[in-house]
C-alpha positions in Angstrom: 116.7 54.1 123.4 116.0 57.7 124.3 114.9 58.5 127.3 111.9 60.5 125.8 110.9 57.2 123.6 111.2 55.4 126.8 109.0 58.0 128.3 106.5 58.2 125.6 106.1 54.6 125.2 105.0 54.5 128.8 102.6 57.5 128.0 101.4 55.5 125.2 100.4 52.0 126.9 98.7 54.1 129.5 96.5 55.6 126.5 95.8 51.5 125.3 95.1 50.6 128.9 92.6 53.5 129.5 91.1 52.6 126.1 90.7 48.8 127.5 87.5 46.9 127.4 87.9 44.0 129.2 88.4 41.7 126.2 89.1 44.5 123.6 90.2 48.1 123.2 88.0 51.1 121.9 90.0 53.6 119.4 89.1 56.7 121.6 87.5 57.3 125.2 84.3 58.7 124.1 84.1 59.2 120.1 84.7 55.8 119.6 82.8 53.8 122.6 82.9 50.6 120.5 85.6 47.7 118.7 86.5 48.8 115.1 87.7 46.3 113.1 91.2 47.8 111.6 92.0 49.4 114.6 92.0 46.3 116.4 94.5 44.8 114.1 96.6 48.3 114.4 96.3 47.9 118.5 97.5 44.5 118.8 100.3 45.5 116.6 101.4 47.6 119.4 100.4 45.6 122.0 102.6 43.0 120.8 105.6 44.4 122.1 105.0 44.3 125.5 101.6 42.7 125.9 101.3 39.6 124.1 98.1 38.0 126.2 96.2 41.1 124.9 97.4 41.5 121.9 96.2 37.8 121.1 93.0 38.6 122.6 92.4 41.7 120.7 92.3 40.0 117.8 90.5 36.8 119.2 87.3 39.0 120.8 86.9 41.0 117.3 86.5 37.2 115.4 84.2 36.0 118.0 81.9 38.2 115.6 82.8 37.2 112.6 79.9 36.4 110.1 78.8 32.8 109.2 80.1 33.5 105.8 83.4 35.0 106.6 82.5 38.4 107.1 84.2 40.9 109.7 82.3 43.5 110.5 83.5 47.0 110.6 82.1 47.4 114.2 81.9 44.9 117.3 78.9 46.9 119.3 79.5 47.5 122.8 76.2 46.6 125.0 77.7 49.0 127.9 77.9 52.0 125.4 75.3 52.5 123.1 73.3 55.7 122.7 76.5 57.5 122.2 77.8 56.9 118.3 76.2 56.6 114.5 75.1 54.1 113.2 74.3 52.1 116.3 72.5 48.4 115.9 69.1 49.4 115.8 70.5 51.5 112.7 72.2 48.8 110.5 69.2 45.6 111.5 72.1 43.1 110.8 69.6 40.6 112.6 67.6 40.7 108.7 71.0 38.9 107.6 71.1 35.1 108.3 74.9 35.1 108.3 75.0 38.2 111.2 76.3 36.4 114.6 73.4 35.9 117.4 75.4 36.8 120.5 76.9 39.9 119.2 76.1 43.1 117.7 77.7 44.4 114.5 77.5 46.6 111.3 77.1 45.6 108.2 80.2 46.5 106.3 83.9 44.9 107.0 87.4 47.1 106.4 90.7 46.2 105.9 91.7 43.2 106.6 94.9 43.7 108.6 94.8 41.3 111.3 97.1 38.2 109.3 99.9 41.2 109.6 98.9 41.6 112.9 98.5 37.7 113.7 102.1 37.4 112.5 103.6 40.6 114.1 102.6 39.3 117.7 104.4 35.6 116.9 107.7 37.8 115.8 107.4 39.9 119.1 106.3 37.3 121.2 109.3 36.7 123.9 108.2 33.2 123.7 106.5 32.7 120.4 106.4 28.6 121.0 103.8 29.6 123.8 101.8 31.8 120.7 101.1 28.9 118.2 98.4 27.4 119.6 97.0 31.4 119.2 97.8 31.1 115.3 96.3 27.3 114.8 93.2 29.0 116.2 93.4 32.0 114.2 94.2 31.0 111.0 91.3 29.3 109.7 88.9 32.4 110.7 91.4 34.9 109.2 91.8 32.2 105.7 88.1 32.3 106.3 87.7 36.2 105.7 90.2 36.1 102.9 88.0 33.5 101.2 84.8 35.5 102.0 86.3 38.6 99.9 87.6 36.5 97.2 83.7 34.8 96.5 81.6 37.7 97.7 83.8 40.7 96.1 85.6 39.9 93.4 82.9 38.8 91.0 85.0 38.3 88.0 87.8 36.4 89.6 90.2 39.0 88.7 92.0 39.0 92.1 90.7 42.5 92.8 88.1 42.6 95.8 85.6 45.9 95.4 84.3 48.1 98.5 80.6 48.8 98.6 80.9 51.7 101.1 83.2 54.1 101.9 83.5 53.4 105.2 85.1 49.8 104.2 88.1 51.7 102.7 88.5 53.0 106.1 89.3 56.1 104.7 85.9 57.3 104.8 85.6 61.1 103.1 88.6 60.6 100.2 88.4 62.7 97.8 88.7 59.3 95.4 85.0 58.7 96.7 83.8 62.0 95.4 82.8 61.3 92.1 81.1 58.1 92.7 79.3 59.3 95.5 78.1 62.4 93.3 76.2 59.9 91.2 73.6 58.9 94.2 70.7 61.3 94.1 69.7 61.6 97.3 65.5 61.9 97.9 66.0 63.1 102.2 62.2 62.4 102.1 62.9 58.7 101.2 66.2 58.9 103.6 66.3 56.7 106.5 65.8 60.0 110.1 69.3 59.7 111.5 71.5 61.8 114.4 74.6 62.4 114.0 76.5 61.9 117.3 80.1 62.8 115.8 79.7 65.9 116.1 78.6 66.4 120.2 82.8 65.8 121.5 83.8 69.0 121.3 85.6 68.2 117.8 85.4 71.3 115.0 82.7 69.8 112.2 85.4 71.6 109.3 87.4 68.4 110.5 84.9 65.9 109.8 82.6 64.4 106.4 80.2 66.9 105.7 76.6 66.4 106.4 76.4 65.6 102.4 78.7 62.7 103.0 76.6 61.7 106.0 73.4 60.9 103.6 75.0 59.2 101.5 76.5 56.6 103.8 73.2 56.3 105.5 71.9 56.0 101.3 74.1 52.9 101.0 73.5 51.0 104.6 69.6 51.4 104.1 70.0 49.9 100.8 72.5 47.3 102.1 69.3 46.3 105.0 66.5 46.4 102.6 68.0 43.8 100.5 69.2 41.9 104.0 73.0 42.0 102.9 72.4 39.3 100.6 75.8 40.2 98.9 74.8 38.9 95.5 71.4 41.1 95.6 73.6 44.3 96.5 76.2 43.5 94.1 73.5 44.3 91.1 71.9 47.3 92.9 74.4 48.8 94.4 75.9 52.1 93.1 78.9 52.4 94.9 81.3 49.3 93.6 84.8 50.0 94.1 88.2 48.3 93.8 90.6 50.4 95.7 94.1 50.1 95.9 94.6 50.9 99.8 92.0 47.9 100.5 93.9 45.7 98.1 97.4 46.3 98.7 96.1 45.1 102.6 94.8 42.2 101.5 97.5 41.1 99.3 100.1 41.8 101.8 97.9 40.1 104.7 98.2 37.3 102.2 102.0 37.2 102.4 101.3 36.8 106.2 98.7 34.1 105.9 101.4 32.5 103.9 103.9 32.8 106.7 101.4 31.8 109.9 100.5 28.6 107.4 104.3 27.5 106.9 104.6 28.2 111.2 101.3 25.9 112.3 101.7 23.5 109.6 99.1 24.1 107.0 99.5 24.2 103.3 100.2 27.6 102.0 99.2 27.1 98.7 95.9 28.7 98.6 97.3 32.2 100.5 99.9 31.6 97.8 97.8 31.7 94.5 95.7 35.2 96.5 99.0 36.9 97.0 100.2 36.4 93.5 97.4 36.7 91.7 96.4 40.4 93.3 99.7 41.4 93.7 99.5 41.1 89.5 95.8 42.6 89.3 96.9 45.8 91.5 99.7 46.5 88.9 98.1 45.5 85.6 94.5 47.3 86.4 95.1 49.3 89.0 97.9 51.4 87.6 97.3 54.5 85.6 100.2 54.7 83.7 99.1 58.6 82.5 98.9 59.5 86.1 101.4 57.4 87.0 99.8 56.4 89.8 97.8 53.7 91.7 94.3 54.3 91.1 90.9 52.7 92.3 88.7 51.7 89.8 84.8 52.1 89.6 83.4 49.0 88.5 79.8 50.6 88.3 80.9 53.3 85.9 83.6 50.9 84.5 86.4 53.6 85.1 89.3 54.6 86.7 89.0 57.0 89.5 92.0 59.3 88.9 92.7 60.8 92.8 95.9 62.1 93.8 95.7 60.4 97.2 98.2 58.2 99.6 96.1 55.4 98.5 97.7 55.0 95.4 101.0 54.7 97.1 100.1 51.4 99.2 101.2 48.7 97.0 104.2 49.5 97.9 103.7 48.1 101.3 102.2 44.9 99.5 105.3 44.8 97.2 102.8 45.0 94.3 104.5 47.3 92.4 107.1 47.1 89.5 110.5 48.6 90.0 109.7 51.3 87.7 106.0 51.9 88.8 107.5 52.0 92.2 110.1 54.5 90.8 107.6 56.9 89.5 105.6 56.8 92.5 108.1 57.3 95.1 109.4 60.8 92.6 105.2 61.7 93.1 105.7 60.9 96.8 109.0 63.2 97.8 107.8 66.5 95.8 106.2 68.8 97.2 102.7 67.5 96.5 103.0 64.9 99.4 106.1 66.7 101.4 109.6 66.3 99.9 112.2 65.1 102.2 114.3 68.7 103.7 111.2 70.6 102.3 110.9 71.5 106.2 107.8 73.1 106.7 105.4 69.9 106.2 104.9 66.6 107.6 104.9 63.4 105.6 102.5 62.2 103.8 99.8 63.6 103.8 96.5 62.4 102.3 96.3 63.8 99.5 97.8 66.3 97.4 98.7 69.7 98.8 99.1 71.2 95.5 95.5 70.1 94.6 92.2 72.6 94.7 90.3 70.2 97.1 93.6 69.8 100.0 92.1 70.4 103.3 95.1 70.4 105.8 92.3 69.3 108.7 89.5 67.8 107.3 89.8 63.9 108.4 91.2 62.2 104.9 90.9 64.9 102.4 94.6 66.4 103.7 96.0 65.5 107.0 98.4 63.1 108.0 97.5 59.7 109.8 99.7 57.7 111.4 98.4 53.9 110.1 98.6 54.7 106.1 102.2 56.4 107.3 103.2 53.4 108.8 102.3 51.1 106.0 104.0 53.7 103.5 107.0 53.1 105.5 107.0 49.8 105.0 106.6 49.8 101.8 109.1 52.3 101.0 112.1 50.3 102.8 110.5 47.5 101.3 111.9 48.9 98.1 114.8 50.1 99.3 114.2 54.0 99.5 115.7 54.1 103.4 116.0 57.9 103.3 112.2 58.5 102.7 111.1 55.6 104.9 113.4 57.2 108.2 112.1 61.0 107.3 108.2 59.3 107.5 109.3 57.1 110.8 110.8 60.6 112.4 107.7 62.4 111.8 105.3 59.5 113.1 107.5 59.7 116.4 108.0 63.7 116.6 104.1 64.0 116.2 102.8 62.2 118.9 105.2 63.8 120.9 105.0 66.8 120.2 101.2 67.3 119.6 99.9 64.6 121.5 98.3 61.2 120.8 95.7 62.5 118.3 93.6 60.9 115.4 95.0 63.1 112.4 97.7 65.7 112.2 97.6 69.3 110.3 100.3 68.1 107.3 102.3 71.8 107.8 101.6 72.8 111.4 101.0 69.4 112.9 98.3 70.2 114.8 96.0 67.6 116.5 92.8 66.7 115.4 89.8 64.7 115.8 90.0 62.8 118.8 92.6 62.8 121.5 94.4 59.4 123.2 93.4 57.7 119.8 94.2 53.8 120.8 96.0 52.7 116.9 98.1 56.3 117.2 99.5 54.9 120.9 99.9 51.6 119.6 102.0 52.5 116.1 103.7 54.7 118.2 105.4 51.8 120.3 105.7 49.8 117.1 108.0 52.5 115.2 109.5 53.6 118.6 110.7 50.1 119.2 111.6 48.4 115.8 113.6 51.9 114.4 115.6 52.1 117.7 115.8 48.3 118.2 119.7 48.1 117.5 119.8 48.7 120.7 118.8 45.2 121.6 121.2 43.7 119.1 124.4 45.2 120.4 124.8 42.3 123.1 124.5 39.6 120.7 127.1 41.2 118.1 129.9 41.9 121.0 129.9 38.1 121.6 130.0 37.2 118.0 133.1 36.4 116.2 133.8 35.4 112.8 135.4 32.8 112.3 138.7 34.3 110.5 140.8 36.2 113.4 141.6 39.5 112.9 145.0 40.7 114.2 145.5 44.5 115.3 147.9 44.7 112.3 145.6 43.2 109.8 146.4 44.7 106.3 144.0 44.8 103.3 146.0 46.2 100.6 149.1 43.9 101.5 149.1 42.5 97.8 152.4 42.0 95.8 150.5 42.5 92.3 150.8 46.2 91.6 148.7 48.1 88.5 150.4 50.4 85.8 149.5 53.2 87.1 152.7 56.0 87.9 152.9 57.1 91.6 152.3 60.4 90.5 148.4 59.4 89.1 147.7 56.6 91.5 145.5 59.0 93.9 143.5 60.7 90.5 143.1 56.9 89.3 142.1 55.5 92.9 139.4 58.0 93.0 138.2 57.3 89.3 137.9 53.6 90.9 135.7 54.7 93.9 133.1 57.3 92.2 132.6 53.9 89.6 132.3 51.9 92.7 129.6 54.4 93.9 127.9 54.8 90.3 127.9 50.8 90.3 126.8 49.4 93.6 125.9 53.0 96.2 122.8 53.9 96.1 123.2 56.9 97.8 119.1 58.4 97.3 118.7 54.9 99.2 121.5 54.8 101.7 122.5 51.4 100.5 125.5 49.5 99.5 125.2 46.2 97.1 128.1 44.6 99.1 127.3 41.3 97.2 127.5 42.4 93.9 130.1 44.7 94.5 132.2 41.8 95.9 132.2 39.9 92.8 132.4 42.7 90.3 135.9 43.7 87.9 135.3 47.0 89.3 136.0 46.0 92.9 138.8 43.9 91.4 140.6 46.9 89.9 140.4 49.0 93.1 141.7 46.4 94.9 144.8 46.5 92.6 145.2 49.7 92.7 145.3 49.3 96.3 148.7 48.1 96.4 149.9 50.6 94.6 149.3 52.8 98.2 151.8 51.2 99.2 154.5 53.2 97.5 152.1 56.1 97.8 153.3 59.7 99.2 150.4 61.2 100.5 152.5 64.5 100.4 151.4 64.6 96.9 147.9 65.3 97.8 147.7 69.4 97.4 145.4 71.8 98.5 142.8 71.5 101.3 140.1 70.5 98.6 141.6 67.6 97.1 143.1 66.3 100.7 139.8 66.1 102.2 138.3 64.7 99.4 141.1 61.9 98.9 140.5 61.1 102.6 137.0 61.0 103.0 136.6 58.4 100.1 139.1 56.4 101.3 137.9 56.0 104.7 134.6 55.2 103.2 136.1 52.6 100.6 138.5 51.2 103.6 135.0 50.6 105.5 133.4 48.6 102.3 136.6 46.7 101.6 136.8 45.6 105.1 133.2 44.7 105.5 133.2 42.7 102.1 136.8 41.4 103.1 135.5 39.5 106.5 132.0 38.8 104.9 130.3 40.7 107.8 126.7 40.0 107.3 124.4 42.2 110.2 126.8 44.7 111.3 130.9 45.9 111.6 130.2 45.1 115.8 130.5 41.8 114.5 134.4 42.6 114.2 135.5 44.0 118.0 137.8 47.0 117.3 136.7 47.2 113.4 137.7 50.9 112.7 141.3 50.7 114.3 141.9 46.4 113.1 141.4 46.9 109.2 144.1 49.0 107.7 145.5 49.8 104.8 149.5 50.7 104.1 149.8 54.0 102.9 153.3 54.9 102.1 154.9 52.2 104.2 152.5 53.6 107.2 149.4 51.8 108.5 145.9 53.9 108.5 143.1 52.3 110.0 140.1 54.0 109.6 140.5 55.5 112.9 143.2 56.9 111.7 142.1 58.8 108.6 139.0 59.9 110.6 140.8 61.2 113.7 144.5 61.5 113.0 143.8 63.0 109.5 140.5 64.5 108.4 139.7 65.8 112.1 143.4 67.5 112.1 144.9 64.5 115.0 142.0 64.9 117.8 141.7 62.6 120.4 139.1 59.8 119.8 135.6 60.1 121.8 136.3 58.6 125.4 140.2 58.6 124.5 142.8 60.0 126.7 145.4 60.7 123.4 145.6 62.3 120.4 145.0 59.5 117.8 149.3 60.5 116.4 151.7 60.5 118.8 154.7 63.2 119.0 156.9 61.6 116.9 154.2 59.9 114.9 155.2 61.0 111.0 151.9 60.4 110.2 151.4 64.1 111.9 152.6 65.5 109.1 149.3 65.0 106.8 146.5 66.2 109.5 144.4 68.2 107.7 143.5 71.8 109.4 141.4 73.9 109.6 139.0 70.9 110.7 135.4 70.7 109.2 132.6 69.5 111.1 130.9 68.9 108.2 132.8 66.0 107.2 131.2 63.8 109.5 128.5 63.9 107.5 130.3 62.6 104.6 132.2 59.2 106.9 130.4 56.5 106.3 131.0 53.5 109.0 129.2 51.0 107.3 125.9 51.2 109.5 122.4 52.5 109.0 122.8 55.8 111.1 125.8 57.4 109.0 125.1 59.2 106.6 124.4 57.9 102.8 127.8 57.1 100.8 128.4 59.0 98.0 131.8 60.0 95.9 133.5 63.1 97.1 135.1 65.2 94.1 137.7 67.6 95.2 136.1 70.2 92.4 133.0 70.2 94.4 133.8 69.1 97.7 132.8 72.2 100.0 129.2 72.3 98.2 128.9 68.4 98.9 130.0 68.6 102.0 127.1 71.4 102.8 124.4 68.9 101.0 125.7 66.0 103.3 124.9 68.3 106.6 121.6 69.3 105.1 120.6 65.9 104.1 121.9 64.9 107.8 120.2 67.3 110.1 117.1 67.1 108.3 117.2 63.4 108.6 115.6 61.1 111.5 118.9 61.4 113.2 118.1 64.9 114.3 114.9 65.6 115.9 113.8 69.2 117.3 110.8 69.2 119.8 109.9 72.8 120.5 106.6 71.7 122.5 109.0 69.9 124.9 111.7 72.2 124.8 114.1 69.6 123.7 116.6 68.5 121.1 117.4 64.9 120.1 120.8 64.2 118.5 122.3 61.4 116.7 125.3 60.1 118.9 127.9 62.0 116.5 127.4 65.3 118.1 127.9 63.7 121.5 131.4 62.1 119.9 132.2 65.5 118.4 130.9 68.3 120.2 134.1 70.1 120.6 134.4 69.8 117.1 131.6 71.8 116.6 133.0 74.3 119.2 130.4 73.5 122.3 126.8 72.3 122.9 125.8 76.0 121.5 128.2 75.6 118.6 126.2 72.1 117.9 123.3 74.1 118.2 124.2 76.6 115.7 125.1 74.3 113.6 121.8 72.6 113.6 120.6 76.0 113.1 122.5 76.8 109.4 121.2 73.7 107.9 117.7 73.2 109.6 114.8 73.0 106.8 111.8 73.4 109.5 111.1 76.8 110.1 109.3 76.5 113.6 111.9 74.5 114.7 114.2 77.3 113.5 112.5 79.5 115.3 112.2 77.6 118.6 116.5 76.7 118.3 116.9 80.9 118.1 114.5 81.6 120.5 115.5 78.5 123.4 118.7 77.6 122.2 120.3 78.6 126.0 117.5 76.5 127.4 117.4 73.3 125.4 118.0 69.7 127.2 119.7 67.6 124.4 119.1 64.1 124.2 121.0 61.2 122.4 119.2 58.8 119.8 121.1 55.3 119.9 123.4 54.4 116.8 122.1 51.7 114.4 124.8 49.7 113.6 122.9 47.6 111.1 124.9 46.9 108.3 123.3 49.7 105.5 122.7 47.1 102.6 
């Protein structure tokens, strides 16, 4: 891991352990004096990777409070620190409810219910997660207990929708999807409740927080919620504000798939998690889907309507895996345009809240436009849930860079990323360390894939293409029909928007059969044939990433090519009655016979024939086309020798605006995937890297900080993810 991550992380836990209780953490030193529900859950998430006692406890202090009828309330009071937030206890007169706990002090509204995810997320990180059952066997009935609350109390029609009856329950508290149904409550301020706000006295801009219109409307819906004495049934038919939304849904329904999990772990029958998870996944994308807006919408049960709100809300079953392949098709096109920051767009940060196109976008003002970390770390999630890699890395660089560059804060400006709200905000620390560790966790993995082997030994002369079978095709088209074979390979089984390969169904497919076949045919192959600089690198580039493919579906590597010691100089292929490895092409070949990173020699030797087909002048950009098989190359795609320099430019775009390239002006530093620390003096030096960076940068403040510092800059190296990129 990066020294900087390594750093940060550090910075991070100090933020949790200032934050720290004694039994629980607050989300903020002074804003938020008191234990919120979600942010708990969040918190332990983080805490997990290093603190397991605490994480545990986190979410065993906020269930102390839990309500005799399942209930978890939004906010766990601390004694120590009241007078200093609203609504306080003597604001929400729980005590009226018989269900409200007599030993602690709560509101009268729960959020989302996160804490199964987090439950199961501190047994997965645990270092010893034997030693963290006896945590789940206690857990699990409270946490089945608040599941089974929402299903009786809030989903009156069984439909396997839960409603909200406050904004504040969504957790995103001023959404612009609450507008509308909050218009409808006339508000008498004669009648209204005297309150003091108390948000407002930390020093924090009021344009970046709910409006004092917003403000009487809450306190509207808790005095209503204390004269009829949370009796849910009673508010259910007075209550204005009724609301199934798809954030709080798609949490609950993927906390089901958890409950399902921590069951199976401890023993208990998972049937009943089971029938919740399948049941809303199917209500969120039969009712909650708008197919006109082709969105996720909420739906207002009062004015029996759809709310139509172009927020990050309606991206969230995703993270549940609620949506169809097509609904989650149309949603991720909404999600990278320029409406919720496109990736390479380069002056935003993704996503934020809500759309930047609309009238109503407020780039600072709490939900109605910035972007927060939680909702972006669900959203990545779901999005590699589905397969869209790309997306999911761009949102995972940004929740990193942020942080880092503008400080632990609530909320981000969505273009300048500016900090706002409050500072050292406890779930921002603690995602932080989640994202830092678990996207450069390969790390970790390394060791356990050097001492692998498979099972079939692989000799330094081992030949894929050493078939007798030969196809039809003359010497004279075999390269033309080779690369016909590999763009169908691509337009079959590459998802290159994705950064996948299907290696499965590409294993078994007649495609993969024919280019096999044709393979042999390389045998008798002149690569002299190849003419022009175009149609050489292209012939290259797609064979050294079909050589990769064959080999990894050849051995049946499963996690990663480290499984196979020496994999890019052990798989060959005979080309003309010379063996290539992929070392070969890349080095010998495409980078015009350079010497290998940490390699005394040029790849060819003197009298090496093979000498005779290095391709110069070398360019740099084609290490942005080599793909090695592993999650931190760049996408594979089909190379045509028509369009190869333009290609070649989209790959170093697509790269350098990636999470494998992140510019922190605030720091005055530059981290690098390891391929610029391989190649430099293919790029000339550390300021030709730099001006590289430079031509195919998207941001422009990073732009401008690379012109401005570029003599200055300390570089730093993000580790290599050798997972397998399936």
């Amino acid at each position: 891991m990066s020294r900087i991550f390594s750093d940060y992380i550090e910075k991070a836990k100090k933020i949790l352990d200032d934050n720290w209780l004694g039994s629980s953490t607050k989300p903020a030193p002074s804003l938020y004096p008191h234990q919120w529900n979600w942010d708990s859950a969040f918190i332990a998430i983080g805490r997990s990777h290093y603190d397991t006692e605490r994480a545990m406890q986190e979410i065993e202090t906020l269930f102390k409070a839990q309500w005799s009828n399942g209930m978890i309330p939004q906010i766990v009071f601390n004694r120590e620190a009241l007078g200093h937030y609203f609504p306080e206890p003597d604001f929400w007169l729980t005590e009226r409810s018989p269900h409200a706990p007599e030993l602690y002090l709560t509101s009268g509204i729960t959020m989302p219910p996160v804490h199964a995810i987090a439950a199961e997320k501190i047994y997965m990180n645990a270092r010893k997660s034997r030693l963290v059952l006896s945590f789940l066997k206690r857990i699990y009935p409270k946490i089945l207990r608040l599941h089974e609350y929402l299903y009786r109390e809030r989903d009156p029609k069984n439909e396997g929708l839960v409603y909200i009856r406050h904004p504040w329950e969504s957790g995103i508290d001023n959404s612009p999807t609450w507008d509308e149904p909050l218009k409808r409550i006339t508000v008498d301020k004669t009648l209204l409740p005297p309150y003091e706000r108390k948000d407002l006295k930390h020093g924090i801009d009021p344009k970046t927080r709910p409006s004092d219109d917003d403000y009487d409307r809450y306190v509207y819906l808790v005095d209503l919620f204390r004269k009829n004495e949370y009796d849910e049934a009673r508010i259910s038919t007075v209550c204005p504000f009724l609301i199934q939304d798809p954030l709080f849904n798609s949490i609950l329904c993927r906390a089901n798939e958890s409950l399902i999990h921590l069951a199976e772990l401890i023993g208990e029958n998972p049937g009943t998690p089971k029938k919740w998870a399948e049941k809303t996944a199917g209500a969120i994308r039969d009712k909650l889907w708008n197919e006109e807006h082709d969105m996720f919408d909420a739906y207002d049960i009062v004015a029996d309507k759809v709310i139509e709100a172009d927020t990050s809300a309606g991206f969230l079953p995703l993270f549940a895996g609620a949506a169809t392949r097509e609904q989650a098709q149309k949603i991720y096109n909404r999600m990278n345009s320029r409406s919720f920051c496109a990736l390479n767009q380069g002056n935003c940060f993704t996503i934020p809240n809500y759309d930047t196109q609309k009238e109503g976008f407020d780039r600072s003002n709490y939900w109605r436009g910035p972007v927060w970390i939680n909702i972006n770390w669900m959203l990545a999630h779901g999005l590699r849930r589905y397969g869209y890699t790309l997306k999911a890395d761009s949102l995972q660089k940004d929740l990193l860079q942020l942080p880092i560059r503008y400080g632990f804060h609530e909320y981000f400006d969505s273009f300048e990323g500016t900090g706002y709200g409050t500072d050292n905000f406890s779930w921002t620390a603690a995602l932080f360390i989640d994202i830092a560790e678990e996207f450069y966790a390969s790390q970790k993995k390394e060791g356990v894939w050097l001492v692998k082997r498979l099972k079939a030994e692989i000799s330094s002369g081992a030949v894929l293409n050493d078939g007798k079978d030969m196809s039809n095709v003359p010497d004279e088209n075999l390269s033309s029909e080779l690369m016909k074979s590999i763009r169908k390979l691509r337009n079959m089984f590459y998802d290159t928007k994705h950064g996948r390969v299907d290696y499965h169904k590409l294993a078994d497919s007649d495609a993969y059969r024919t280019y096999r076949l044709l393979t042999n045919g390389l045998q008798i192959f002149d690569p002299s044939r190849l003419l022009g600089h175009r149609e050489k690198i292209a012939f290259w580039v797609n064979l050294y990433n079909t050589i990769v493919v064959d080999g990894i579906v050849k051995l049946g590597i499963q996690q990663s090519v480290k499984e196979v010691p020496g994999f890019f100089s052990s798989v060959k292929y005979d080309i003309g009655g010379y063996l290539f490895s992929p070392d070969d092409i890349e080095h010998g070949i495409l980078r015009g016979n350079k010497r290998p990173w940490f390699h005394p020699f040029k790849q060819f030797g003197l009298r090496d024939k093979r000498r005779e087909w290095a391709i110069l002048p070398l360019d740099p950009r084609i290490h942005f086309a080599l793909v090695c098989g592993s999650r931190s190359c760049p996408p594979i795609d089909y190379y045509d020798s028509k369009k190869i320099y333009d290609q070649l430019s989209d790959a170093a775009i697509s790269f350098v605006n990636s999470s494998e390239v992140v510019v922190l002006p605030e720091d005055g530093k530059l981290m690098l995937s390891e391929i610029f620390r391989w190649y430099e003096s293919d790029f000339g030096s550390k300021s030709g890297v730099i001006d590289f960076i430079f031509d195919y940068l998207a941001e422009e403040k990073a732009r401008d900080f690379l012109r401005q510092k570029s003599r200055d800059l300390t570089f730093e190296y993000i580790y290599y993810d050798w997972n397998l990129n399936r």
